[in-house]
C-alpha positions in Angstrom: 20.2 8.3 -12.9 20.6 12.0 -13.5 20.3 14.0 -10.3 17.7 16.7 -12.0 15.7 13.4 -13.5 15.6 11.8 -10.0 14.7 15.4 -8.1 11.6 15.3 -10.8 10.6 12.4 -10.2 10.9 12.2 -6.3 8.6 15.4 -7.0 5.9 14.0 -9.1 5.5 11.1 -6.7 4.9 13.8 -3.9 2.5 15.2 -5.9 0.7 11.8 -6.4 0.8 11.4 -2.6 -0.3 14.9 -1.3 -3.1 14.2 -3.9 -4.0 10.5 -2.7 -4.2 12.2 1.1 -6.3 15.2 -0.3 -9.0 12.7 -1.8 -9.2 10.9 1.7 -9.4 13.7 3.4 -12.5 15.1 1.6 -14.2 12.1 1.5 -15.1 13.2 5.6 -17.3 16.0 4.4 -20.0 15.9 2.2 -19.8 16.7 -1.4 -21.7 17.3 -4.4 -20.4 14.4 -6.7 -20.3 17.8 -9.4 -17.3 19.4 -7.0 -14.5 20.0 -9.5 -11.9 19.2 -6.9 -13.2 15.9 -6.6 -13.2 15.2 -9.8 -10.2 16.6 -10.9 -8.6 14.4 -7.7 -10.3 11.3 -8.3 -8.6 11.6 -12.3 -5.8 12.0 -11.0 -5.5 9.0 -8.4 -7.7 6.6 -9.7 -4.7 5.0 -12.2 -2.8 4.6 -9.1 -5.5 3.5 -6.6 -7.5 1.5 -8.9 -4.8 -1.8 -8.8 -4.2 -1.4 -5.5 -8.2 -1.7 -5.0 -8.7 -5.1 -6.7 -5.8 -6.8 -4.9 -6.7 -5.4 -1.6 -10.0 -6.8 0.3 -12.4 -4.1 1.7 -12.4 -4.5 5.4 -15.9 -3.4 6.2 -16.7 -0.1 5.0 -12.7 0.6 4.9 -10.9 1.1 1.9 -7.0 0.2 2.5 -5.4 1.2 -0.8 -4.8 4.9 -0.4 -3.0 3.8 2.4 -0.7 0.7 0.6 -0.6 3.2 -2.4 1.2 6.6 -0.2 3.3 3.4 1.2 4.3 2.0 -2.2 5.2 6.0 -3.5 7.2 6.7 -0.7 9.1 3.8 -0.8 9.7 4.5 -4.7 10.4 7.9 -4.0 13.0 6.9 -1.6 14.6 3.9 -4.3 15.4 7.2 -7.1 16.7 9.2 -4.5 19.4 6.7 -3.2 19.7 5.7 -6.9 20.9 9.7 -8.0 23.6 9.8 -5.5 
């Protein structure tokens, strides 16, 4: 793979995680459901989260797939890196 394909990428997938932590984080402090940056956050990670979410269980009032999901981008993140070089 390219080296400027896999630096872009290794990027976007950083994006899709800092954004996956962003919409846990906020979902500590209330919201208006109308709060653009929810919205705009949840559009973004809901394609990713969503599989994750109906393979996963709930455990109690726990959601686990943001977690699996940061998990799963790192580890892909790290597979294009090592596959530039």
């Amino acid at each position: 793979m390219n080296s400027s394909v896999a630096q872009l990428v290794y990027a976007t997938l950083q994006v899709f995680t800092f954004a996956i932590l962003a919409r846990s984080l906020l979902t500590w402090f209330p919201m208006s459901p109308g709060n653009s940056l929810a919205q705009a956050l949840f559009r973004i990670t809901e394609p990713i989260l969503a599989p994750f979410r109906a393979i996963l269980p709930k455990i109690g009032m726990f959601d686990l797939s943001p977690m699996v999901a940061i998990v799963v981008l790192q580890l892909a993140g790290g597979l294009v890196l090592n596959s530039a070089r």
